[in-house]
PDB file of N, CA, C and O in Angstrom, chain B, residues numbered from 101:
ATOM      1  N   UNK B 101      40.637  87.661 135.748  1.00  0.00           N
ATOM      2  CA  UNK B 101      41.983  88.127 135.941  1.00  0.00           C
ATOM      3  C   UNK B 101      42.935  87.458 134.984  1.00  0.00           C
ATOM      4  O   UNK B 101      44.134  87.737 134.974  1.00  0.00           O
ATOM      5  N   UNK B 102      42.337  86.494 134.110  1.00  0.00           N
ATOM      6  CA  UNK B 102      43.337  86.043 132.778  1.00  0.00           C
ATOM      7  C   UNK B 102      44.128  84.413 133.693  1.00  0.00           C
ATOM      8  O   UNK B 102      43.686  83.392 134.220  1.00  0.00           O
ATOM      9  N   UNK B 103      45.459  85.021 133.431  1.00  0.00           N
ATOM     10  CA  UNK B 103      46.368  83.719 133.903  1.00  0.00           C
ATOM     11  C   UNK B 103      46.759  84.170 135.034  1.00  0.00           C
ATOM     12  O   UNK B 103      47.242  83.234 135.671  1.00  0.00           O
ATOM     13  N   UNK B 104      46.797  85.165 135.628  1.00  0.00           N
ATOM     14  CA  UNK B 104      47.576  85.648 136.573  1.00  0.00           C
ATOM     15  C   UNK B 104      46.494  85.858 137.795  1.00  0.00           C
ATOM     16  O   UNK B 104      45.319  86.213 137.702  1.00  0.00           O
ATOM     17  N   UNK B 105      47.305  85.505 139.048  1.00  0.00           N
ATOM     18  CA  UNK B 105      46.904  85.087 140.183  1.00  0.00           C
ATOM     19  C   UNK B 105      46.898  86.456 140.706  1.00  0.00           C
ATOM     20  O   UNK B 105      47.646  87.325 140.258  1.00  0.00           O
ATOM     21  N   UNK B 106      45.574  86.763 142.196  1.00  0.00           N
ATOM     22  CA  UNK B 106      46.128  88.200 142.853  1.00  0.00           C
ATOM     23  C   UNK B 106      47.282  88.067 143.042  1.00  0.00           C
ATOM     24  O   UNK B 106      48.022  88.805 142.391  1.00  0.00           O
ATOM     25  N   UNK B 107      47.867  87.137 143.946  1.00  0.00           N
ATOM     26  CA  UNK B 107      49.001  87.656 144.364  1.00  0.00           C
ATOM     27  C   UNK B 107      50.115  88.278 143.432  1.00  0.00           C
ATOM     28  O   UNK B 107      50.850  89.262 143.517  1.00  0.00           O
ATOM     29  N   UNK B 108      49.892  87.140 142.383  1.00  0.00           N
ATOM     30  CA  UNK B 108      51.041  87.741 141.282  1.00  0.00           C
ATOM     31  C   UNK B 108      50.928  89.339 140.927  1.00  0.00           C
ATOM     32  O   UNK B 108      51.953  90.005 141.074  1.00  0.00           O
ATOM     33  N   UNK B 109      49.637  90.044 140.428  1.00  0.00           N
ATOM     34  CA  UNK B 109      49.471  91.239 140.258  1.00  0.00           C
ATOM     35  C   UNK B 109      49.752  92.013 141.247  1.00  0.00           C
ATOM     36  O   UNK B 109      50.369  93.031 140.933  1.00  0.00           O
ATOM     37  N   UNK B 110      49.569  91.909 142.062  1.00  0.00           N
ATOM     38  CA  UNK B 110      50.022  92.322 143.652  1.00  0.00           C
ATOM     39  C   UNK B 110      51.545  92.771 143.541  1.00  0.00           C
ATOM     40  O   UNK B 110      52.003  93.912 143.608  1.00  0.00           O
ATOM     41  N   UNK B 111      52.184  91.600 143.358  1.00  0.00           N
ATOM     42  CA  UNK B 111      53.697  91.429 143.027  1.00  0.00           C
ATOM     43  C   UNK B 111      54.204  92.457 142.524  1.00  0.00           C
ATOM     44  O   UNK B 111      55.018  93.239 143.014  1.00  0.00           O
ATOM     45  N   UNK B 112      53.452  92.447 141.003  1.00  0.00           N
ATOM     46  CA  UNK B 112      53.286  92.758 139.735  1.00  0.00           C
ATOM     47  C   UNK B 112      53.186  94.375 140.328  1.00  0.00           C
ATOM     48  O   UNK B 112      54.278  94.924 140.477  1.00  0.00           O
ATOM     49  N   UNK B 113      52.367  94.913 140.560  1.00  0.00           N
ATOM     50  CA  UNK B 113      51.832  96.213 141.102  1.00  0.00           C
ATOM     51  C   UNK B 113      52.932  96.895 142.066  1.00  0.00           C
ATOM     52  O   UNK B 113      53.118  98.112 142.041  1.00  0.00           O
ATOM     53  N   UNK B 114      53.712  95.950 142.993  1.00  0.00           N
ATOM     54  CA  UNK B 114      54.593  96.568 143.726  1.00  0.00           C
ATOM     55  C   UNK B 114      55.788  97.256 143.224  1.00  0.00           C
ATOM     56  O   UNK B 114      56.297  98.292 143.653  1.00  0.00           O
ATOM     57  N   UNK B 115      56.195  96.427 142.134  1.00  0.00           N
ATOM     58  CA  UNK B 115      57.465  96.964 140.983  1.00  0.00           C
ATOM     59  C   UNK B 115      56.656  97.490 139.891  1.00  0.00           C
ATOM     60  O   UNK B 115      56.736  96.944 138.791  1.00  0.00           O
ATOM     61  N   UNK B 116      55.703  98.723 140.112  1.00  0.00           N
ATOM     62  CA  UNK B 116      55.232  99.607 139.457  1.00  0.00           C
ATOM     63  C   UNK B 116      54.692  98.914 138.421  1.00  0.00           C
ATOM     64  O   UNK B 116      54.621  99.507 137.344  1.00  0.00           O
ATOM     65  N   UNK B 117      54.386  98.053 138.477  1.00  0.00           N
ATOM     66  CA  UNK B 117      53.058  97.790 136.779  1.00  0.00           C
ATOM     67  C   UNK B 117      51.669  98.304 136.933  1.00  0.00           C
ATOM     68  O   UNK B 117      50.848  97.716 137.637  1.00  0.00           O
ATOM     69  N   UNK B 118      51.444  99.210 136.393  1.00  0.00           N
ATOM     70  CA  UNK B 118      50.590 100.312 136.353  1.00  0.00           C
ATOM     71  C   UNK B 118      49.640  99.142 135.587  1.00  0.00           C
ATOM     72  O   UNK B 118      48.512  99.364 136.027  1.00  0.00           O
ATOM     73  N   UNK B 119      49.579  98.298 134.892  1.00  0.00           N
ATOM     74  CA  UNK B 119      48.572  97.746 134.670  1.00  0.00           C
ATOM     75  C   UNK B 119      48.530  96.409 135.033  1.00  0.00           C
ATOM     76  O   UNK B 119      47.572  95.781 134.583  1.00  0.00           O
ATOM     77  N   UNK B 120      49.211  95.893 135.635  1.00  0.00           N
ATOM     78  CA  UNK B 120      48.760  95.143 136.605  1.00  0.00           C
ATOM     79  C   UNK B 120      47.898  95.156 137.828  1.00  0.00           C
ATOM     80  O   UNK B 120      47.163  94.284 138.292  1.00  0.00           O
ATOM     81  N   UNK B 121      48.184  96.408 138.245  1.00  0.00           N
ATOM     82  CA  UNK B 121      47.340  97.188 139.482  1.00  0.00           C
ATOM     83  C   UNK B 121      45.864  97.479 138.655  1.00  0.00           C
ATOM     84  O   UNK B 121      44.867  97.407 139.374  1.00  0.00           O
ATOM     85  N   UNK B 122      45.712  97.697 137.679  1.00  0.00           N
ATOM     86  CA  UNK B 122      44.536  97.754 136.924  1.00  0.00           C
ATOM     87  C   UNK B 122      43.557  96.421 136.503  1.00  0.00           C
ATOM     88  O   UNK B 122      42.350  96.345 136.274  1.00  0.00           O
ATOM     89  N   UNK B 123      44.609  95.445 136.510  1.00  0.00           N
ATOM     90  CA  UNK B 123      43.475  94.291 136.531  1.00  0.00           C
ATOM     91  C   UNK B 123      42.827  93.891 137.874  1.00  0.00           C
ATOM     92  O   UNK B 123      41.705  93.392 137.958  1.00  0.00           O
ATOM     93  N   UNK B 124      43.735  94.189 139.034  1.00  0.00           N
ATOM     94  CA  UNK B 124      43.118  94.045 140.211  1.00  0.00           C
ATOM     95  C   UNK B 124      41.805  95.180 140.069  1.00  0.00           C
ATOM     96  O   UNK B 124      40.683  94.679 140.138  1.00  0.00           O
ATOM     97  N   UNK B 125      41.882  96.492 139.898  1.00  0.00           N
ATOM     98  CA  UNK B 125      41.065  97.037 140.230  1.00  0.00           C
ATOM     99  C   UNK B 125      39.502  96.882 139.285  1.00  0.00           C
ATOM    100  O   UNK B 125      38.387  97.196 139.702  1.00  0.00           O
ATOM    101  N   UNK B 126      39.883  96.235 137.761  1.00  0.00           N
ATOM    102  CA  UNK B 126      38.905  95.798 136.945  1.00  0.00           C
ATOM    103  C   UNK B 126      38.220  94.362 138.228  1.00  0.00           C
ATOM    104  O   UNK B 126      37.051  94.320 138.613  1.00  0.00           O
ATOM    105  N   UNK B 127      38.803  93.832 138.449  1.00  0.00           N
ATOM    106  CA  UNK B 127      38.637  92.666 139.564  1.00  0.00           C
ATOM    107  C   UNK B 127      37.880  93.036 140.295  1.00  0.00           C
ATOM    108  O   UNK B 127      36.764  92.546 140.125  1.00  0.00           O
ATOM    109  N   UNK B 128      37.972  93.725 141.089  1.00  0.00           N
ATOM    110  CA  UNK B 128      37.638  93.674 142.268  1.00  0.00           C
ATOM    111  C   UNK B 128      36.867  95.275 142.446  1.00  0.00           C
ATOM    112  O   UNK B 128      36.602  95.843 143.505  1.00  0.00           O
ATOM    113  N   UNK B 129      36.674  95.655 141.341  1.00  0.00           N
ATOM    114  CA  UNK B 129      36.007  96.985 141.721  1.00  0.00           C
ATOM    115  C   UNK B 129      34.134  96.675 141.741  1.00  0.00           C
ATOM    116  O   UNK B 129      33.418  97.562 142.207  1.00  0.00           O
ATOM    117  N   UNK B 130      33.642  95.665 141.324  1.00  0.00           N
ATOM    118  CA  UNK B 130      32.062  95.554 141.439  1.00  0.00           C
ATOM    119  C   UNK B 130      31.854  95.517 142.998  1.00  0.00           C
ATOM    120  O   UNK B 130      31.046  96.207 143.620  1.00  0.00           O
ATOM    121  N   UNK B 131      32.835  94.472 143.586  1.00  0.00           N
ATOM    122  CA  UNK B 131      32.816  93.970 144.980  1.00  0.00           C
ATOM    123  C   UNK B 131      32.819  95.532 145.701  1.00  0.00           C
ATOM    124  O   UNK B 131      31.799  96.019 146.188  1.00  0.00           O
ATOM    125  N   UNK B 132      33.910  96.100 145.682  1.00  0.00           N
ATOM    126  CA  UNK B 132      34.111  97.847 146.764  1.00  0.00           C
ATOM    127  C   UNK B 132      33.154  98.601 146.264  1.00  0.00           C
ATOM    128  O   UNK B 132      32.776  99.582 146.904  1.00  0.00           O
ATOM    129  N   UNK B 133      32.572  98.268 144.990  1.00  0.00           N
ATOM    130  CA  UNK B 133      31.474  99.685 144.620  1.00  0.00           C
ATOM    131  C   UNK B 133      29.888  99.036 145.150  1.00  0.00           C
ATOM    132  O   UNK B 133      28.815  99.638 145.131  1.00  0.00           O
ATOM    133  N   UNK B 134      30.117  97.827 145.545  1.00  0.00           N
ATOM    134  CA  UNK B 134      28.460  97.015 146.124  1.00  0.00           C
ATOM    135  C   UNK B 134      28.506  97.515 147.259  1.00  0.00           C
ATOM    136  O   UNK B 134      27.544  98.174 147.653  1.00  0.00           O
ATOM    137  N   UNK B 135      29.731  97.311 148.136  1.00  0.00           N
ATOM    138  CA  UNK B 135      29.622  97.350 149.615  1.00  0.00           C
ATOM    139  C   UNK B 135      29.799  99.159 150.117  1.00  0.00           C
ATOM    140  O   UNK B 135      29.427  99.625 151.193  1.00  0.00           O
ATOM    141  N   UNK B 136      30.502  99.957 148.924  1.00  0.00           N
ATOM    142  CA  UNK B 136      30.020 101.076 149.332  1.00  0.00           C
ATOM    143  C   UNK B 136      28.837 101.671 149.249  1.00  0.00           C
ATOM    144  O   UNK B 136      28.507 102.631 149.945  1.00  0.00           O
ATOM    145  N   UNK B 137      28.213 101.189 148.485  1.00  0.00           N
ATOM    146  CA  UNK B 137      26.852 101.548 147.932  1.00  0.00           C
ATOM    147  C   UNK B 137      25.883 100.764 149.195  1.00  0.00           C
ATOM    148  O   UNK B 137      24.862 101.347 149.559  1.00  0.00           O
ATOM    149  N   UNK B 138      26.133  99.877 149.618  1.00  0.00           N
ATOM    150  CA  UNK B 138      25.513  99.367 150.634  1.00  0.00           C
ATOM    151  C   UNK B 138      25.736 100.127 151.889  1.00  0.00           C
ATOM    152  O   UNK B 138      24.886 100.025 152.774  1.00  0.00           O
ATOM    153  N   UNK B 139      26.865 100.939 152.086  1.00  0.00           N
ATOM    154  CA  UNK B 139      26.924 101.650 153.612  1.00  0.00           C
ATOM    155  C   UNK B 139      26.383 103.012 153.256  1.00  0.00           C
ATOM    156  O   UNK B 139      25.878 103.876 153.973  1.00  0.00           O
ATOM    157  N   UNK B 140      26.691 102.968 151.575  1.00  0.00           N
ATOM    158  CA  UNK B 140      26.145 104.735 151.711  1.00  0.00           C
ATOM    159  C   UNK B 140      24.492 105.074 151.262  1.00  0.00           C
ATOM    160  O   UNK B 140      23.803 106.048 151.566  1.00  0.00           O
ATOM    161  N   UNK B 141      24.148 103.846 150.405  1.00  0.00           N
ATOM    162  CA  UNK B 141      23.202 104.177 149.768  1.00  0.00           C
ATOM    163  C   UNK B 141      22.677 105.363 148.733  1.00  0.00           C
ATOM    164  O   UNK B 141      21.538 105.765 148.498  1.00  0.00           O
ATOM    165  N   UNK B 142      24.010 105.772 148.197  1.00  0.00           N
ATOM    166  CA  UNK B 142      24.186 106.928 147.024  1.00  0.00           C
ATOM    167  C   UNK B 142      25.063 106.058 146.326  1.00  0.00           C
ATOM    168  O   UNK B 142      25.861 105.161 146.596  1.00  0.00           O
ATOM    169  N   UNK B 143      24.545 106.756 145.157  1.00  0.00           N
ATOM    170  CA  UNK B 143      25.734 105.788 143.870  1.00  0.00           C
ATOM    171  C   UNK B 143      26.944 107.170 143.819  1.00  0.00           C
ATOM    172  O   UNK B 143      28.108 106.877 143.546  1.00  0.00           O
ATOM    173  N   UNK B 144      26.606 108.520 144.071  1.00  0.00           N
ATOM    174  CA  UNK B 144      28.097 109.032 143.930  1.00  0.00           C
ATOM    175  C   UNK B 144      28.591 108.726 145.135  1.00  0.00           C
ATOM    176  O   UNK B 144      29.540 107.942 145.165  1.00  0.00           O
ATOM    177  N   UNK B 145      28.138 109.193 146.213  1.00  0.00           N
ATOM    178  CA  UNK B 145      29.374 108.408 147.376  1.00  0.00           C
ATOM    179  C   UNK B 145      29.822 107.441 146.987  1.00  0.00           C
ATOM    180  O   UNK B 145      30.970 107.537 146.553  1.00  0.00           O
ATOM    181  N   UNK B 146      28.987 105.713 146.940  1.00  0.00           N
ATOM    182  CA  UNK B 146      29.593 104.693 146.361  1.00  0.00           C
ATOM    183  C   UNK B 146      31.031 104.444 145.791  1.00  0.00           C
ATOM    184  O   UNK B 146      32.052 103.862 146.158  1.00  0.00           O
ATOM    185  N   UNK B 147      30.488 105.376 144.408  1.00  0.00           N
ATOM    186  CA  UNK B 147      31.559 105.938 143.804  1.00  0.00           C
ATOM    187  C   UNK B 147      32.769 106.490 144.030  1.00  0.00           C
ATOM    188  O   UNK B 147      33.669 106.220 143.234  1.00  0.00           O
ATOM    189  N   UNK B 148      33.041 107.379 145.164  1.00  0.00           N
ATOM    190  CA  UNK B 148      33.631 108.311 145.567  1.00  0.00           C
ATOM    191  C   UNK B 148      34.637 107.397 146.586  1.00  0.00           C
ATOM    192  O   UNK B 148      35.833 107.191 146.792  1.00  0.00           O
ATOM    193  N   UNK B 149      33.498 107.058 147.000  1.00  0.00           N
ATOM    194  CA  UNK B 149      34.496 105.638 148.145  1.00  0.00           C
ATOM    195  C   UNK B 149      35.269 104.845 147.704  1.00  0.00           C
ATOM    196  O   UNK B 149      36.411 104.476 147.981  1.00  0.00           O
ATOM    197  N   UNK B 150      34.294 104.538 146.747  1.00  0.00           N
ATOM    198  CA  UNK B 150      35.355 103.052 146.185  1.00  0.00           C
ATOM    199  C   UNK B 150      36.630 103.600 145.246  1.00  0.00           C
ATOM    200  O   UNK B 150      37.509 102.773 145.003  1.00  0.00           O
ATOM    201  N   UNK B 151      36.763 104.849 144.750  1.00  0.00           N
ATOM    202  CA  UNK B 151      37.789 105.324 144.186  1.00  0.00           C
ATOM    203  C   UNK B 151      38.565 105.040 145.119  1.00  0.00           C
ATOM    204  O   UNK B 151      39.251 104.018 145.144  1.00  0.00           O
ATOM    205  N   UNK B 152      38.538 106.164 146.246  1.00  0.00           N
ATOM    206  CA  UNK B 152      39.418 106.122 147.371  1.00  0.00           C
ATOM    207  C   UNK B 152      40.167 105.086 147.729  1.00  0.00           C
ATOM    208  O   UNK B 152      41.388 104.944 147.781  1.00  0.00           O
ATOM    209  N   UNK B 153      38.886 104.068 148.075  1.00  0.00           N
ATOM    210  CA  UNK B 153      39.356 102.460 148.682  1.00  0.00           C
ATOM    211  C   UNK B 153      40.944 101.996 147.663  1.00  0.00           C
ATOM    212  O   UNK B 153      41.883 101.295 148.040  1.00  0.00           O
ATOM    213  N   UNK B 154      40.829 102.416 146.851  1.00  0.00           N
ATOM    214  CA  UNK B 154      41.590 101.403 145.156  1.00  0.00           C
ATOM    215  C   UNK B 154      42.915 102.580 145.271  1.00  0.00           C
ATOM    216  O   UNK B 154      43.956 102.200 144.734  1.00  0.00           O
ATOM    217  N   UNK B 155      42.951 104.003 145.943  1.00  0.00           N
ATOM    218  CA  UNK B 155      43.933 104.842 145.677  1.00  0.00           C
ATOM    219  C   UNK B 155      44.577 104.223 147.288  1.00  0.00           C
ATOM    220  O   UNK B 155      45.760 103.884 147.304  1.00  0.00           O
ATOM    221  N   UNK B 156      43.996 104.140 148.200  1.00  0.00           N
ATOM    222  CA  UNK B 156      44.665 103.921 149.155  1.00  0.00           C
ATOM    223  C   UNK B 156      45.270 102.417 149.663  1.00  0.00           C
ATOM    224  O   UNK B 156      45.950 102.214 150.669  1.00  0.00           O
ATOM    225  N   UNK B 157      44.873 101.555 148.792  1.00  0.00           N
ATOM    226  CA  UNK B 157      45.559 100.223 148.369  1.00  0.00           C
ATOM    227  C   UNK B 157      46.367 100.321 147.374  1.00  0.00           C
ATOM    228  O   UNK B 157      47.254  99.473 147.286  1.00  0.00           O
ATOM    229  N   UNK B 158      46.291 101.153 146.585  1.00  0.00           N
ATOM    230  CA  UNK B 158      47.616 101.159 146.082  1.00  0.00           C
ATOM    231  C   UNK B 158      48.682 101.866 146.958  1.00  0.00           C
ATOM    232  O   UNK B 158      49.721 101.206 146.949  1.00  0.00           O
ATOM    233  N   UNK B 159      48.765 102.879 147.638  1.00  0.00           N
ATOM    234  CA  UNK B 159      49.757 103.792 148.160  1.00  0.00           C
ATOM    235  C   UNK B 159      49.993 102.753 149.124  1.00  0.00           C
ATOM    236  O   UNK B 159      51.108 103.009 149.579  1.00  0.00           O
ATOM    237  N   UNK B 160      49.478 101.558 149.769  1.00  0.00           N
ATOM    238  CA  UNK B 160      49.693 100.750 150.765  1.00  0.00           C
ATOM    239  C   UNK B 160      50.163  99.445 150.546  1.00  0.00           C
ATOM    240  O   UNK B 160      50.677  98.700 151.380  1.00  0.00           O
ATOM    241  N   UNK B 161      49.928  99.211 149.266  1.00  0.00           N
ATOM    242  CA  UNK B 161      50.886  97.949 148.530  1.00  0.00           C
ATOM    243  C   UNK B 161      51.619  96.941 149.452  1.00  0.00           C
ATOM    244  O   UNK B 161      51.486  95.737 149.671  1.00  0.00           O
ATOM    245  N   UNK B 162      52.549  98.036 149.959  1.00  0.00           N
ATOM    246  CA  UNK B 162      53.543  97.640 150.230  1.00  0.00           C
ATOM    247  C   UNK B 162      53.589  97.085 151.702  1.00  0.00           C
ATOM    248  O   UNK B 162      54.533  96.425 152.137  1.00  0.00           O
ATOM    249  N   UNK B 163      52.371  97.455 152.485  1.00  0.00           N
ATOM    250  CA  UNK B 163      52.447  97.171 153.924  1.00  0.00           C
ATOM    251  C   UNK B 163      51.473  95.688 153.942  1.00  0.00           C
ATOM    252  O   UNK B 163      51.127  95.187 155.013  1.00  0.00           O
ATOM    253  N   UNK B 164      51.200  95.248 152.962  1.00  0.00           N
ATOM    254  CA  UNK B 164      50.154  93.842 152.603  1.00  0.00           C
ATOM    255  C   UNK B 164      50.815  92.923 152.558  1.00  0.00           C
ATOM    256  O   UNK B 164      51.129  92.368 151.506  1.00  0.00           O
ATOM    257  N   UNK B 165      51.208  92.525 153.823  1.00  0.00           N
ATOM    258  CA  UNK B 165      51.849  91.197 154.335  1.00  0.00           C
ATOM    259  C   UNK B 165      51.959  89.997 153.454  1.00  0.00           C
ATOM    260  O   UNK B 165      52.979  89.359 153.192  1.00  0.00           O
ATOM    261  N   UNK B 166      50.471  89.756 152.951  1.00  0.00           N
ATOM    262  CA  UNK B 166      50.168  88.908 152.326  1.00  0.00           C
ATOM    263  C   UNK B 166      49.121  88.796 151.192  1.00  0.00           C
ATOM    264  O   UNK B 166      47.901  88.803 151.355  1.00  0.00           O
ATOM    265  N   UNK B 167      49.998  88.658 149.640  1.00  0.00           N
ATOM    266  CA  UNK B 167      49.653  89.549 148.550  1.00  0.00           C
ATOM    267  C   UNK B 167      48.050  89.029 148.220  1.00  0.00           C
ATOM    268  O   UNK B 167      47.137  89.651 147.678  1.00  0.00           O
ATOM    269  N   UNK B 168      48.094  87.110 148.975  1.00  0.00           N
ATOM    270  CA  UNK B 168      46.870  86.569 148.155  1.00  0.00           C
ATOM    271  C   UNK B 168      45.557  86.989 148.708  1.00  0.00           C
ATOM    272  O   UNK B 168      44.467  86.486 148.432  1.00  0.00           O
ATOM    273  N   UNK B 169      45.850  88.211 149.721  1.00  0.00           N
ATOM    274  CA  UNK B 169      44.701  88.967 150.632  1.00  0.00           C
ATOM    275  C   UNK B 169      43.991  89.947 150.600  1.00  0.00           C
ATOM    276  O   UNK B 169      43.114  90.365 151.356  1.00  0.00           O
ATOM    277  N   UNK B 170      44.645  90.491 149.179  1.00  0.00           N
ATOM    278  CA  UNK B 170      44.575  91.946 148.410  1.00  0.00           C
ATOM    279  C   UNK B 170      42.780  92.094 148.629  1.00  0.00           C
ATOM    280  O   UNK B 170      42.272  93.029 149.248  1.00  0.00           O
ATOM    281  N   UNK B 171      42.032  91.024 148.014  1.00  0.00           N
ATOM    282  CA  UNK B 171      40.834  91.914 148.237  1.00  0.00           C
ATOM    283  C   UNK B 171      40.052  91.985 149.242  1.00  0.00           C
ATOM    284  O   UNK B 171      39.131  92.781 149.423  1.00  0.00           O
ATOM    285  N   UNK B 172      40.516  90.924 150.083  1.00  0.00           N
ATOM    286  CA  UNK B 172      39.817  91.672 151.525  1.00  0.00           C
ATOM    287  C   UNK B 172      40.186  92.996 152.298  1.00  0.00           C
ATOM    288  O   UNK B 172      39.549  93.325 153.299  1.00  0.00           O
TER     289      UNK B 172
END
């Protein structure tokens, strides 16, 4: 994630930095595409999920109490 902390991107992501929200998802996308792949056992579901997972954390940004929690 470079110099910058989740939370900061988090931050970062809430006042629209479109690529800040992108290093989280470079981050943290092996982790959501293992564990979907682990419930689905298809790599396109996997896939399909973990898109989702990353569209609906972003549209939810804002209800994440607490930014340094982003990837759980």
């Amino acid at each position: 994630m470079g110099t910058h902390t989740t939370a900061q991107l988090v931050d970062r992501s809430r006042s629209g930095d479109q690529e800040a929200f992108g290093q989280l998802v470079d981050h943290y996308q092996h982790m959501v595409y293992g564990l979907a792949f682990h419930l689905t056992g298809s790599f396109e579901e996997a896939r399909d999920l973990a898109q989702e997972a990353f569209v609906q954390a972003y549209v939810k940004l804002g209800q994440l109490r607490d930014a340094k929690k982003f990837g759980g």
